[in-house]
DRENRO-880997 format. One line per 3 residues: number of its first residue (from 1); their letters; for each residue x, z, y of N, C-alpha, C. Coordinates in steps of 0.001 Angstrom, whole numbers, always signed. Atoms other than C-alpha are relative to their C-alpha. Example, Ala and Ser with C-alpha at 12.3 -4.5 7.8 and 13.67 -1.06 7.14 Angstrom:
BEGIN
1 = AS = +890:+0:-1190:+12300:+7800:-4500:+900:+0:+1200; -820:-60:-1190:+13670:+7140:-1060:-770:+730:+1090 .
This chain:
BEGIN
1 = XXX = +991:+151:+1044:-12611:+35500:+22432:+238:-1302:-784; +250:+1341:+852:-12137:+31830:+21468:+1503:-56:-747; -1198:-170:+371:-8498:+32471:+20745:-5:+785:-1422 .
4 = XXX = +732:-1012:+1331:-9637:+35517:+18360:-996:-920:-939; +864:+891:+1101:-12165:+33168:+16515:+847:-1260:-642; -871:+709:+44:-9694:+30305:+16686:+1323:+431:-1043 .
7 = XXX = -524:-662:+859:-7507:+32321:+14491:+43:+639:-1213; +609:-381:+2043:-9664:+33533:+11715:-286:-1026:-420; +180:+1016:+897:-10466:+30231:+11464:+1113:-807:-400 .
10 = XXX = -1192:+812:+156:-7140:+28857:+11482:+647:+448:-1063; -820:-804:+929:-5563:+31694:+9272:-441:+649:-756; +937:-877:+611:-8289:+33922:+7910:-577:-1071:-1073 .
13 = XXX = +850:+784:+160:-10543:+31027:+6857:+1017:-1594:-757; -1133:+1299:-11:-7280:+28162:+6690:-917:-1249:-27; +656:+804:-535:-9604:+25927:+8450:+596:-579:+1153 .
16 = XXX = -1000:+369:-1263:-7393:+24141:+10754:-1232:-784:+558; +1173:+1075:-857:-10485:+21425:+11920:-957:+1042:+846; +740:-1324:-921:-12877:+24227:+12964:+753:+770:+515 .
19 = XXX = -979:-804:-1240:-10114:+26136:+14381:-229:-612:+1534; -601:+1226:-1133:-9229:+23135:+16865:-732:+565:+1439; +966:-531:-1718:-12499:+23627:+19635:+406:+1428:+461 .
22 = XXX = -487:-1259:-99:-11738:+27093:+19543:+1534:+804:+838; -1504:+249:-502:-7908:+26948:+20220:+76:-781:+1552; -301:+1089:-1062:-8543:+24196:+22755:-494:+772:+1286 .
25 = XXX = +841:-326:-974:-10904:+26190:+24543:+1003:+1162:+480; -269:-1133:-226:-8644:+29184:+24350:+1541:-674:+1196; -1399:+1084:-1345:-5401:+26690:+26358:-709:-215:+1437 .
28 = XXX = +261:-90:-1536:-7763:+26897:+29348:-876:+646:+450; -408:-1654:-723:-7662:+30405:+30258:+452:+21:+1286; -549:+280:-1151:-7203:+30902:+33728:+1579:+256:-146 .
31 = XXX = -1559:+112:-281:-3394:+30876:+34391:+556:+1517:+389; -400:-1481:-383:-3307:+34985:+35418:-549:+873:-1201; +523:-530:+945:-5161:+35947:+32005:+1149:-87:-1037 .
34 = XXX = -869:-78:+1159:-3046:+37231:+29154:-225:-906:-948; +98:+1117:+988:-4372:+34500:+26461:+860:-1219:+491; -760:+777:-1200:-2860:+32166:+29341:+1257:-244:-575 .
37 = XXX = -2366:+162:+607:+939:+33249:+27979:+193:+283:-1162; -406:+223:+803:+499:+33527:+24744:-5:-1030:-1069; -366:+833:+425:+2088:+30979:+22543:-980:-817:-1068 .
40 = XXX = +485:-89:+1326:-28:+31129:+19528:-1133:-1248:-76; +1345:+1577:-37:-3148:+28429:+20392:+823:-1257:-256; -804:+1349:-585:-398:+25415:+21131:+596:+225:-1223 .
43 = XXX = -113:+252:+1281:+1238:+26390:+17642:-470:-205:-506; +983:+640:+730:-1720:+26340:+15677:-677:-1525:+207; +1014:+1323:-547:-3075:+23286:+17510:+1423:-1135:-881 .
46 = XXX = -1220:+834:+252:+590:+21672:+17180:-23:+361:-1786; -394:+414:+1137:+550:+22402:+13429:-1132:-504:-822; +1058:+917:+381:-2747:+20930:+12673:+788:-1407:-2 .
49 = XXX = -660:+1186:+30:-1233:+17890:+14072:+828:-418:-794; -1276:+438:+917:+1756:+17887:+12371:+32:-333:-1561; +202:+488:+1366:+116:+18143:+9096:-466:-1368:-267 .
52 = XXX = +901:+1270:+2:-1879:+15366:+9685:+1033:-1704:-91; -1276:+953:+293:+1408:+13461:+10456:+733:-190:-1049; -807:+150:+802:+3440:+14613:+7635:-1022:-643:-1281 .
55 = XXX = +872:+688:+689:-35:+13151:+5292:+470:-1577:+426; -386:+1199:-531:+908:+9800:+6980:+1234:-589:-108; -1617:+626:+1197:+4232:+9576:+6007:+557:+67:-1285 .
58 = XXX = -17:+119:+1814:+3871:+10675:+2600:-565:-1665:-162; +590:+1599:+478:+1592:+7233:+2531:+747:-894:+497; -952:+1760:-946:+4125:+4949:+4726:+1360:+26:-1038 .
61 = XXX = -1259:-298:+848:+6960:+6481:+2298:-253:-1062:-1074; +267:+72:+1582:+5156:+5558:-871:-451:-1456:+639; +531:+1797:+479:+3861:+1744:+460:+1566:-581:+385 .
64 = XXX = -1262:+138:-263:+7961:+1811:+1562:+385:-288:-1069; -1179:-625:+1468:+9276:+2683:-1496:-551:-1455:-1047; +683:+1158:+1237:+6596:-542:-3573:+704:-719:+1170 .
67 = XXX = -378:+1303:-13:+8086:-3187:-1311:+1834:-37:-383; -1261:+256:+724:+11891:-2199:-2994:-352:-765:-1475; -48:+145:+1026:+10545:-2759:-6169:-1:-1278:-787 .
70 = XXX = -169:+1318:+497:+11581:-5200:-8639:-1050:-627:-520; +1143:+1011:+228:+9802:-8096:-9160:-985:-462:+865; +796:+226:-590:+8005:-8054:-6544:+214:-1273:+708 .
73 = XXX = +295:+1340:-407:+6247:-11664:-5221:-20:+129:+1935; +589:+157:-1405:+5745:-12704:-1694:-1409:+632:+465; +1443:-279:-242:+2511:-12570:-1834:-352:+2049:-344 .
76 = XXX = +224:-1565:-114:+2361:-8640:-2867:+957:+284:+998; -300:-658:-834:+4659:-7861:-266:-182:-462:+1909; +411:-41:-1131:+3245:-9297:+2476:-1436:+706:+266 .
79 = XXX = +1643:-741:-71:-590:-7460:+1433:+637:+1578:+296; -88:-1087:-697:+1823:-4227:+1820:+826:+325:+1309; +44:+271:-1691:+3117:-5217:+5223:-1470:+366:+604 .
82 = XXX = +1596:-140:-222:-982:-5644:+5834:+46:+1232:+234; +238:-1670:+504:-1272:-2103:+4293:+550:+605:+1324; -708:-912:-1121:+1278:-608:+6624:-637:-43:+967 .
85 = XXX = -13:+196:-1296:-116:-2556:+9681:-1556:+179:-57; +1553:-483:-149:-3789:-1580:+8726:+148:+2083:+321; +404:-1339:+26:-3114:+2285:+8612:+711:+348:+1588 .
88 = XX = -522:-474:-1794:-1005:+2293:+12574:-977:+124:+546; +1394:-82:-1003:-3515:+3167:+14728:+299:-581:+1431 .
């Protein structure tokens, strides 16, 4: 059931955040239940994540890419050092 809901919301709906509880709940299935072996929760879960990552390196790219740029002072490139070392978690 949570796998099935977990899915319209993931793909039906392309609600990856409300998917998530759903999915999570559906990864602990007893271990002899068919939801148990199939793959599909741990992809969706894993590509939530991944989006979330590849958002995070679009922004580390782009404060990358301003400390090449010409002209730039000390002082602006140590506020996007800052930058960088404010968004690591």
């Amino acid at each position: 059931m949570n796998l099935t809901i977990g899915t319209i919301y993931q793909l039906g709906k392309k609600d990856k955040v409300s998917a998530q509880p759903y999915l999570y709940a559906a990864t602990q299935a007893p271990a002899n239940s068919d939801v148990a072996k199939n793959p599909n929760p741990y992809e969706f879960i894993g590509g939530h994540y991944f989006d979330q990552l590849d958002a995070l390196v679009a922004e580390y790219k782009v404060l990358l890419a301003k400390q090449d740029a010409p002209g730039i002072t000390e002082d602006d490139l140590k506020a996007l050092v800052q930058q960088i070392k404010d968004k690591v978690p």
